[in-house]
KEPA-551625 format. One line per field, with one value per residue: residue number from 1; residue in one letter; x, y, z of N, C-alpha, C, O in turn. Coordinates in steps of 0.001 Angstrom, whole numbers. Example, Ala and Ser with C-alpha at 12.3 -4.5 7.8 and 13.67 -1.06 7.14 Angstrom:
# residues 2
drenlo = 1 / 2 .
tivex = a / s .
n.X = 13190 / 12850 .
n.Y = -5690 / -2250 .
n.Z = 7800 / 7080 .
ca.X = 12300 / 13670 .
ca.Y = -4500 / -1060 .
ca.Z = 7800 / 7140 .
c.X = 13200 / 12900 .
c.Y = -3300 / 30 .
c.Z = 7800 / 7870 .
o.X = 14236 / 13409 .
o.Y = -3319 / 1138 .
o.Z = 8465 / 8039 .
//
This chain:
# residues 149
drenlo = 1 / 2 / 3 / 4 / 5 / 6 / 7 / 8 / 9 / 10 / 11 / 12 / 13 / 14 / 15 / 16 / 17 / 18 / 19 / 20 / 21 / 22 / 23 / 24 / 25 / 26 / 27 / 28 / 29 / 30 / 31 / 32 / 33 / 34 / 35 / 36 / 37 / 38 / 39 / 40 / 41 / 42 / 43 / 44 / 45 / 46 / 47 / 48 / 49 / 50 / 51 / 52 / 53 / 54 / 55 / 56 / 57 / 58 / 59 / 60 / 61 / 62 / 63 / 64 / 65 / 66 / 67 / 68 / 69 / 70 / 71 / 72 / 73 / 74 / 75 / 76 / 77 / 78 / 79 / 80 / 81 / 82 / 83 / 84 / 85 / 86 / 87 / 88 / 89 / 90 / 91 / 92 / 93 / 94 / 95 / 96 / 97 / 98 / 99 / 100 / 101 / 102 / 103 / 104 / 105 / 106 / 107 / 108 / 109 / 110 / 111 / 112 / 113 / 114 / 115 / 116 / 117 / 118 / 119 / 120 / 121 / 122 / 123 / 124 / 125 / 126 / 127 / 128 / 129 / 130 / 131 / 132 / 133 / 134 / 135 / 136 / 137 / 138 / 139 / 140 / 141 / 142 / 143 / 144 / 145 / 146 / 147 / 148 / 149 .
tivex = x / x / x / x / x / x / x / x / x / x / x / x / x / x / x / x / x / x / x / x / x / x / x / x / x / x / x / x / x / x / x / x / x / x / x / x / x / x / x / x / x / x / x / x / x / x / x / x / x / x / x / x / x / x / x / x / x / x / x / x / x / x / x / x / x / x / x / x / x / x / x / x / x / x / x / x / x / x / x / x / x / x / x / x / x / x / x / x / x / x / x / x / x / x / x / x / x / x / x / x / x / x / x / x / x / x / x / x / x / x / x / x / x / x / x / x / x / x / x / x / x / x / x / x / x / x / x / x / x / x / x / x / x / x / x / x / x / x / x / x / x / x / x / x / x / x / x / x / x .
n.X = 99392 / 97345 / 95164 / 94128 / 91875 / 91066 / 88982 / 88339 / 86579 / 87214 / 86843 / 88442 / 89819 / 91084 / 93443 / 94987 / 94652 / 96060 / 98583 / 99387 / 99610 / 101650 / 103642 / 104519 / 106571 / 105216 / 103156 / 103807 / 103039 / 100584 / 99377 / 99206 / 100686 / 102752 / 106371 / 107671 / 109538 / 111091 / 112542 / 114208 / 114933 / 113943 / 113080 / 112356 / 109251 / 109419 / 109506 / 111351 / 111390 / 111340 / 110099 / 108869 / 106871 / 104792 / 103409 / 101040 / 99748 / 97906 / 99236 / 102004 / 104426 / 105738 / 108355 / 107906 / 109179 / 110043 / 111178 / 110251 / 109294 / 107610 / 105532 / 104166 / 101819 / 100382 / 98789 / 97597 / 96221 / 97202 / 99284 / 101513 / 102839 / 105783 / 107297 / 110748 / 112512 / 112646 / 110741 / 108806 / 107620 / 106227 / 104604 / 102495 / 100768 / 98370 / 96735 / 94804 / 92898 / 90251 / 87982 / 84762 / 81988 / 83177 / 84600 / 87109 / 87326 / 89369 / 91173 / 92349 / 94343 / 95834 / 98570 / 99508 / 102522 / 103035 / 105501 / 106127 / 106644 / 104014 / 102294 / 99615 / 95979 / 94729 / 96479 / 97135 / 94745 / 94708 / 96910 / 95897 / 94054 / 95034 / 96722 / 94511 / 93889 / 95811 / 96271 / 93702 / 93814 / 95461 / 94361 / 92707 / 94727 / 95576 / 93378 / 93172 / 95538 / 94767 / 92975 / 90337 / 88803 .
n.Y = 25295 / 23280 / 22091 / 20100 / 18743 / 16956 / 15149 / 13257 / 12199 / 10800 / 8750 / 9678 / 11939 / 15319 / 15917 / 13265 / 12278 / 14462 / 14117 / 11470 / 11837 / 13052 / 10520 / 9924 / 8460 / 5854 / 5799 / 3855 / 1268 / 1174 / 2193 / 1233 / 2554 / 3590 / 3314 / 4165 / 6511 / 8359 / 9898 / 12594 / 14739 / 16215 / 18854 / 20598 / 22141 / 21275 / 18920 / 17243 / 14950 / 12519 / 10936 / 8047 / 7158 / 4855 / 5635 / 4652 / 4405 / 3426 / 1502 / 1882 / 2161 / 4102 / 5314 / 7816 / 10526 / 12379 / 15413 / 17475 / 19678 / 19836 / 21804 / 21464 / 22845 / 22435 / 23916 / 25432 / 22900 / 22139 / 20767 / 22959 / 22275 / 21906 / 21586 / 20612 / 19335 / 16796 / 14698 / 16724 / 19793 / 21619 / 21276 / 21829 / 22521 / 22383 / 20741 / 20190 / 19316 / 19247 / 19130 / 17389 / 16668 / 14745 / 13199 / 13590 / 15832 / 15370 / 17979 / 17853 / 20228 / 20382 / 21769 / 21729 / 21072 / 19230 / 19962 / 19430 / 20759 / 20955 / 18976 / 16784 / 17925 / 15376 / 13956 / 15601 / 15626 / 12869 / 12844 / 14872 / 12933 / 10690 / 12201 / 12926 / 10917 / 9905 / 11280 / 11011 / 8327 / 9109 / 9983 / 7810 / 6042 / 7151 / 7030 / 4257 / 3696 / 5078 / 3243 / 3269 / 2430 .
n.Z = -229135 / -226988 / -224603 / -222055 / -219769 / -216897 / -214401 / -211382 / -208725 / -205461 / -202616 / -200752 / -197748 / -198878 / -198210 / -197703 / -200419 / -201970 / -200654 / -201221 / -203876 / -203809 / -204516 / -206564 / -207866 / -207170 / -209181 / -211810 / -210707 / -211129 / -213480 / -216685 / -219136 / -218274 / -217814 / -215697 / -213400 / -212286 / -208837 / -209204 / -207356 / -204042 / -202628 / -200275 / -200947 / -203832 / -206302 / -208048 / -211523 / -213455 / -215905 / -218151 / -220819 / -222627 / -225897 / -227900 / -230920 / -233084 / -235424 / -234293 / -231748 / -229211 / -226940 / -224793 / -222876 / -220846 / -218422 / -215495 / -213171 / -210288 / -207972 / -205129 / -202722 / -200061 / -198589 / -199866 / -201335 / -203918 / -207133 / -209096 / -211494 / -214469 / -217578 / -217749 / -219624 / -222329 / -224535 / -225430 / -226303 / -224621 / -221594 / -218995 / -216341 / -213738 / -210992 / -208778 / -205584 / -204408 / -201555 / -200925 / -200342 / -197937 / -199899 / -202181 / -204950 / -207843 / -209892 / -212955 / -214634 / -217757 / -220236 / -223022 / -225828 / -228379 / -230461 / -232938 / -236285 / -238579 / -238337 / -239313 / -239006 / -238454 / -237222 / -235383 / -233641 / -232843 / -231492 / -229222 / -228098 / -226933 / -224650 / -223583 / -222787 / -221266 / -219135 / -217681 / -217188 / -215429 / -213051 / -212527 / -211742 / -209452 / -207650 / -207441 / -205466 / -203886 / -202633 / -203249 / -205573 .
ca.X = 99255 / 96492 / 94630 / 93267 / 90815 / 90081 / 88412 / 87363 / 86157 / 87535 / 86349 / 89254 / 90357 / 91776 / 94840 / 95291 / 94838 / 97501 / 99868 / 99627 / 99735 / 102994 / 104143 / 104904 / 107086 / 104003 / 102363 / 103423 / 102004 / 98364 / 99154 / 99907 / 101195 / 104032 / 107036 / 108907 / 108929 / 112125 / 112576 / 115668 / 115191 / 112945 / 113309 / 111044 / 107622 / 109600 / 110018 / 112146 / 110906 / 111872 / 108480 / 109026 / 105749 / 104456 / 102194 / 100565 / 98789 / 97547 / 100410 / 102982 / 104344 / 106986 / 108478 / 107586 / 110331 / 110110 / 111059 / 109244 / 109373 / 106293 / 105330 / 103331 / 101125 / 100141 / 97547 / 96137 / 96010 / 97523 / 100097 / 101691 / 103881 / 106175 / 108079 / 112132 / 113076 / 112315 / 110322 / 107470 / 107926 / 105408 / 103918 / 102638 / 99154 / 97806 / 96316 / 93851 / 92095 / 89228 / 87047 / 83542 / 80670 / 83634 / 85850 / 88142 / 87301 / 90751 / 91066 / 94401 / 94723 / 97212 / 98346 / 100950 / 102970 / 104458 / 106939 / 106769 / 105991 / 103426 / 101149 / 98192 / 94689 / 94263 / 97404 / 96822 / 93490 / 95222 / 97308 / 94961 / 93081 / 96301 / 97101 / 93048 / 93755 / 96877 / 95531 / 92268 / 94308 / 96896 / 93575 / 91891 / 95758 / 95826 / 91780 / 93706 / 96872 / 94047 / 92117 / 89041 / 88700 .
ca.Y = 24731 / 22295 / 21763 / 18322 / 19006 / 15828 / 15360 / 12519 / 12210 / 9553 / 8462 / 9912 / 13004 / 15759 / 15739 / 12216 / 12453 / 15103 / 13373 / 10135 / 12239 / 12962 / 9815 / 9924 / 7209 / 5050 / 5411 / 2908 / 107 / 1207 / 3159 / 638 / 3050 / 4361 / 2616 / 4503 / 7320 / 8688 / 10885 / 13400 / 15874 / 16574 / 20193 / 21398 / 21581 / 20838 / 17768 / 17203 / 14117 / 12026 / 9879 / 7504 / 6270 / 4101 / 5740 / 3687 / 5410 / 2384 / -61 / 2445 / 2460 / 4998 / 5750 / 9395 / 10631 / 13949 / 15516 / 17892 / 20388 / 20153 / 22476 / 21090 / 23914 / 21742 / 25053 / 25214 / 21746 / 21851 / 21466 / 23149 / 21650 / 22331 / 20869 / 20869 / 18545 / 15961 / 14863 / 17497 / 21244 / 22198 / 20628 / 22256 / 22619 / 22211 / 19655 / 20556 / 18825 / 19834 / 18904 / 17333 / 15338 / 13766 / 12800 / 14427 / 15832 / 15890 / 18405 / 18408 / 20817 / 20504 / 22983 / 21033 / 21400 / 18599 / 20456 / 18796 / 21269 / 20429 / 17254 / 17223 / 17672 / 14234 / 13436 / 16414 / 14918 / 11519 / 12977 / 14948 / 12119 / 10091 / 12979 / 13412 / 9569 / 9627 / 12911 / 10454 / 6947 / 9167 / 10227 / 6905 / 5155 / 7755 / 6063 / 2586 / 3498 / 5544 / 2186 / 3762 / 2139 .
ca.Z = -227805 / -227078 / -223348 / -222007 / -218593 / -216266 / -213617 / -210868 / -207496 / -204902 / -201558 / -199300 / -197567 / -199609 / -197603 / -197516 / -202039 / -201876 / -199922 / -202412 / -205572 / -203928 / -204245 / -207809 / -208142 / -207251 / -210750 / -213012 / -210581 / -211168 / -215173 / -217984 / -220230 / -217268 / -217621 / -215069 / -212685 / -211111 / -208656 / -209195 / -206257 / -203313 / -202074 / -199361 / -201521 / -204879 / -206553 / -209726 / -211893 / -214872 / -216614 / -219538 / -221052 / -223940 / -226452 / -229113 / -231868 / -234531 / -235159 / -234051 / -230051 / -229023 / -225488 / -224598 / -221848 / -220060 / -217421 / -214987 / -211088 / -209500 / -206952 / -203973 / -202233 / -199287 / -197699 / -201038 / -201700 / -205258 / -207200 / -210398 / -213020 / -215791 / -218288 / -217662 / -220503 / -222643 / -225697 / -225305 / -226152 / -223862 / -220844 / -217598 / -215644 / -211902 / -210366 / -207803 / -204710 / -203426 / -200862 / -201860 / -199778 / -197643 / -200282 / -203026 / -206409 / -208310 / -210895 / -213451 / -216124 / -218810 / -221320 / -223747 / -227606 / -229273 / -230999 / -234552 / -236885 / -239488 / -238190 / -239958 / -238522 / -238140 / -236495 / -233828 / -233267 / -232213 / -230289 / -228491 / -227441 / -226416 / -224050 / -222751 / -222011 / -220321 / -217842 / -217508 / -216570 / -214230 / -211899 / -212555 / -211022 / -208380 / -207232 / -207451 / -205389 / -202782 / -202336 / -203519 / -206919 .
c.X = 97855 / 96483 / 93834 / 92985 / 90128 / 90000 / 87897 / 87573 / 86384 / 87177 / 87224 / 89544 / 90853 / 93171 / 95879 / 95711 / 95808 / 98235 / 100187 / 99866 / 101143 / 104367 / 104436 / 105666 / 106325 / 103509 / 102011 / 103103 / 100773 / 98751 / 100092 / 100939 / 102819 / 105137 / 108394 / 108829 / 110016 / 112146 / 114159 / 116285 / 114246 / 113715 / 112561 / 109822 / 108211 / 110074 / 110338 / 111920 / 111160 / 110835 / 108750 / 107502 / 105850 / 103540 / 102027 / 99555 / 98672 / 98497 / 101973 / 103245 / 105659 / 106897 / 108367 / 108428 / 110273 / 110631 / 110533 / 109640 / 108246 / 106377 / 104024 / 102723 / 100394 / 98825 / 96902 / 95529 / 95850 / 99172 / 100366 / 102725 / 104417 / 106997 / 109262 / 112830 / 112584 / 111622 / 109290 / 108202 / 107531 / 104512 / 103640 / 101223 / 99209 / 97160 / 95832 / 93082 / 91589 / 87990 / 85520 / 82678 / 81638 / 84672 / 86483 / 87782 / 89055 / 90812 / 92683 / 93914 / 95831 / 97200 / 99876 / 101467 / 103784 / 105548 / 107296 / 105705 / 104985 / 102697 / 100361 / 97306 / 94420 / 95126 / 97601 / 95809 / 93556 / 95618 / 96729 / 94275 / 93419 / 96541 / 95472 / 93348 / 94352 / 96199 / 93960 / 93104 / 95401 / 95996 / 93104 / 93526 / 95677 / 94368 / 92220 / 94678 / 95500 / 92772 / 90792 / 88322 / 87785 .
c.Y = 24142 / 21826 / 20633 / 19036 / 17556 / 15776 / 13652 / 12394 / 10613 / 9843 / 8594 / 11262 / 13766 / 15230 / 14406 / 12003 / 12709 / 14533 / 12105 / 10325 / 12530 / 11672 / 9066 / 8626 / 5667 / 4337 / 4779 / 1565 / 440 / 1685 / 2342 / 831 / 3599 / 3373 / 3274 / 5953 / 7811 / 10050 / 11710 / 14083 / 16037 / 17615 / 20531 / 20775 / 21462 / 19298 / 17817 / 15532 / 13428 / 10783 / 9266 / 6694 / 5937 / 4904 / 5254 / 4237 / 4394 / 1411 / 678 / 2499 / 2932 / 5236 / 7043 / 9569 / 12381 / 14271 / 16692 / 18519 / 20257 / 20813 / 22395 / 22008 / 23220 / 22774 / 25066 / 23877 / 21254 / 21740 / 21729 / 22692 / 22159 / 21593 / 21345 / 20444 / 17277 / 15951 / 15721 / 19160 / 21994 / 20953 / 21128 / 22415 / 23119 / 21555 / 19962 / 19350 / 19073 / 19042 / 18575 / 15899 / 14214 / 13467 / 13865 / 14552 / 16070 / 16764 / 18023 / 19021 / 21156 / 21147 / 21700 / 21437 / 20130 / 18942 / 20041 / 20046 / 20497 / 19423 / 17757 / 16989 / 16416 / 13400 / 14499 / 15666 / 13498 / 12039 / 13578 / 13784 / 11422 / 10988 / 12915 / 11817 / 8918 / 10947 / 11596 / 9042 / 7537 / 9149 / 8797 / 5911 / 5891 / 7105 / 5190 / 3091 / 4158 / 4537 / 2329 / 3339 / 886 .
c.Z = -227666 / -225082 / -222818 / -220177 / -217530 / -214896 / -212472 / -209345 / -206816 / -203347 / -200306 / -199105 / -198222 / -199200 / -198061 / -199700 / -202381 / -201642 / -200912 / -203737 / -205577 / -204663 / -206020 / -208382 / -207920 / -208792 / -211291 / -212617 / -210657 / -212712 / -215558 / -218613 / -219594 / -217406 / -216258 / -214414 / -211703 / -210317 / -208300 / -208103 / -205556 / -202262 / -201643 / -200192 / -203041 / -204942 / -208148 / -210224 / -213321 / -215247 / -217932 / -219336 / -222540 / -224176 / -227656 / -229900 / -233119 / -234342 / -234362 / -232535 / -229761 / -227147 / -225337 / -222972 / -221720 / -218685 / -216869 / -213301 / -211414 / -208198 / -205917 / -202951 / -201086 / -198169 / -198896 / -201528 / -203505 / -205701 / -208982 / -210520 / -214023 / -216347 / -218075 / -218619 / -220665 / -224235 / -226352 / -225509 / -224910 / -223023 / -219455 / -217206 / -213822 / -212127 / -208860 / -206800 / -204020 / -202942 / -201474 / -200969 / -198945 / -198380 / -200830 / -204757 / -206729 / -209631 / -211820 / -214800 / -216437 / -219446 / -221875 / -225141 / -227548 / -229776 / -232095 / -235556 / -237891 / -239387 / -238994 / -238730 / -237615 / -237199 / -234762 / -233426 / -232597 / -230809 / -228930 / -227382 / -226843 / -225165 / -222888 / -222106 / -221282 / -219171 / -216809 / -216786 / -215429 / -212827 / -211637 / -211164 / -209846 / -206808 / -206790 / -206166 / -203744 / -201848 / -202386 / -204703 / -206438 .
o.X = 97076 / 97443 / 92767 / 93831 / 88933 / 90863 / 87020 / 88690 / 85974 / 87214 / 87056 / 89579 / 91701 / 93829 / 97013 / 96808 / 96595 / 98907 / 101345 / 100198 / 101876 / 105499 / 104500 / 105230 / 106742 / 103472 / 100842 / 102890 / 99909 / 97804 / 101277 / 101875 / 103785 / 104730 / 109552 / 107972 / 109882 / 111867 / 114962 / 117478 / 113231 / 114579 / 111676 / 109433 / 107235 / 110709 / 109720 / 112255 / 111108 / 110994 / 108860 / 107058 / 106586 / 102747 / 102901 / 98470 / 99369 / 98609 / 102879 / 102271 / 106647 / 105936 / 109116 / 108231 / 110476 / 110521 / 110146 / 110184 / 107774 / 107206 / 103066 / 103410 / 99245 / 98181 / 95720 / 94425 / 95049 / 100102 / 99813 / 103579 / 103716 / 107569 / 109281 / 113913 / 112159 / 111822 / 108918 / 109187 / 108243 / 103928 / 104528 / 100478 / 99855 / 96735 / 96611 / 92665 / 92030 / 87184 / 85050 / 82790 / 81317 / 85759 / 86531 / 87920 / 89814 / 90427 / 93813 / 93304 / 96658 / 96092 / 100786 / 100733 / 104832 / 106576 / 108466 / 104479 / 105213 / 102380 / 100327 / 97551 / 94031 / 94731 / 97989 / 96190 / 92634 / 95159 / 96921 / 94092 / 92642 / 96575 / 95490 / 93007 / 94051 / 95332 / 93560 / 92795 / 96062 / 96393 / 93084 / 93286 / 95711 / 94482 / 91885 / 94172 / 95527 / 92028 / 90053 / 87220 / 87307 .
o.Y = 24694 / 21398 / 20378 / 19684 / 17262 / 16306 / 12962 / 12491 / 9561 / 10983 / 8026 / 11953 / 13049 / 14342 / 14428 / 11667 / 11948 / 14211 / 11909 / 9494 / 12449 / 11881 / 7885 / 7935 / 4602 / 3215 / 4555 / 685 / -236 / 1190 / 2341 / 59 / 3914 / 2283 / 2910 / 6668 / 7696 / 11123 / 11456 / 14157 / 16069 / 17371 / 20957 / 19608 / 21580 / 18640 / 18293 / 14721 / 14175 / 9690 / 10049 / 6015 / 6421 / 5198 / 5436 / 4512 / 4610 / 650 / -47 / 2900 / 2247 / 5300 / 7526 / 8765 / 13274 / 13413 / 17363 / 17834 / 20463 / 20444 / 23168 / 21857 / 23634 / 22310 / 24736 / 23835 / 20551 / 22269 / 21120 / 22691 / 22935 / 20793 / 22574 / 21017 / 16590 / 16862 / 15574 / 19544 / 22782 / 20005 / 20888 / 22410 / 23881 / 21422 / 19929 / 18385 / 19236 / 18456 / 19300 / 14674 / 13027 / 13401 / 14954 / 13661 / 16754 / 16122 / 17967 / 18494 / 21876 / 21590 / 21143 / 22258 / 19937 / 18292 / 20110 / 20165 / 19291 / 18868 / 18926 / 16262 / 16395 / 12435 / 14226 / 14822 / 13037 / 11902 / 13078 / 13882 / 11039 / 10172 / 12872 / 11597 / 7871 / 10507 / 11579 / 8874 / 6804 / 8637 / 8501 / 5366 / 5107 / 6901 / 4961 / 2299 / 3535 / 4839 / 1639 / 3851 / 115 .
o.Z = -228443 / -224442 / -223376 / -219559 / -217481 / -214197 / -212993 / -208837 / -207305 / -202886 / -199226 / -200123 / -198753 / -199743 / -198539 / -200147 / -202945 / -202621 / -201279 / -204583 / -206562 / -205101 / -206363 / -209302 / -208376 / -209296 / -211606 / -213451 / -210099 / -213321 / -215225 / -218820 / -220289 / -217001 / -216054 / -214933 / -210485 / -210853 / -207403 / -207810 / -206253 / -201420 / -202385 / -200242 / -203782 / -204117 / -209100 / -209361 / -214299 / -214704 / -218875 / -218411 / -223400 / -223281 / -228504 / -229388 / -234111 / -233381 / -233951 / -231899 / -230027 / -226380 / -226187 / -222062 / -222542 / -217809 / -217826 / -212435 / -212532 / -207367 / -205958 / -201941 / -201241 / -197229 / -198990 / -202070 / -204122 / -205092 / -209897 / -209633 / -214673 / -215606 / -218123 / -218742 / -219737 / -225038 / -227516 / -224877 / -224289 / -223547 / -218637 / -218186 / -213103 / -213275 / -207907 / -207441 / -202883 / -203664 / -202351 / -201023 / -199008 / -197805 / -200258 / -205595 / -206042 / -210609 / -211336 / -215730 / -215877 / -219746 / -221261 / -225691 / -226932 / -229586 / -232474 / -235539 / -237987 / -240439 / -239379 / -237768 / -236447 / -236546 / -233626 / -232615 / -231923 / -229675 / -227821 / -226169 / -225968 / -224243 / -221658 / -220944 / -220709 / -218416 / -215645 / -215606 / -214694 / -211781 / -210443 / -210087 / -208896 / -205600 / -205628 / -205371 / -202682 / -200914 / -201684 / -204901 / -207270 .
//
């Protein structure tokens, strides 16, 4: 299992952050790599979710397709995630918003597994960084979509 940590601060209300991170099906107009973003189910503070993205690793570009509950904590102002299905063994975190000088730091931590036995070194190490850069372009779209960018 393998953890990616990002982090950035935008110029609006927590609340107001929250409420737009809801809005999931947003996404893939601000994130490149998103081709898609359905939503399956909205239950009280759950939401059930289906994400196809592009990842490109050298000359190679594959669709990556998962799906995903999130749990919206609207007094804590977080929410957690898990993987339900898809191409990922493992995928789940929180995603935090907290208060800061006026605006919103956003935290998200991921915990994930590919699920292919045997990569080498060098091919975890991609992926890694593929993963730190999708976590890093989801906060950076969430900035864009909050008119703070």
């Amino acid at each position: 299992m393998a953890t990616v940590d990002s982090e950035i601060v935008i110029a609006e209300k927590p609340q107001r952050v929250f409420e737009l991170a809801q809005q999931v099906e947003r996404f893939p107009e601000v994130i490149a790599s998103l081709k898609s973003v359905e939503v399956l189910s909205r239950e009280g503070n759950r939401t059930r979710t289906r994400w196809v993205g592009t990842a490109q690793m050298g000359p190679v570009t594959r669709d990556i397709s998962w799906e995903e509950e999130d749990e919206w904590d609207a007094e804590a102002l977080e929410c957690r995630f898990h993987l339900t299905g898809g191409d990922l063994k493992r995928y789940d975190g929180v995603w935090k918003f907290l208060a800061e000088d006026g605006g919103t730091r956003c935290l998200l931590h991921l915990d994930y597994e590919m699920g292919i036995p045997l990569l080498s070194p060098l091919v975890n190490k991609m992926i890694h960084a593929k993963m730190q850069e999708s976590c890093d372009e989801l906060l950076r779209g969430l900035k864009k979509l909050a008119g703070a960018d």
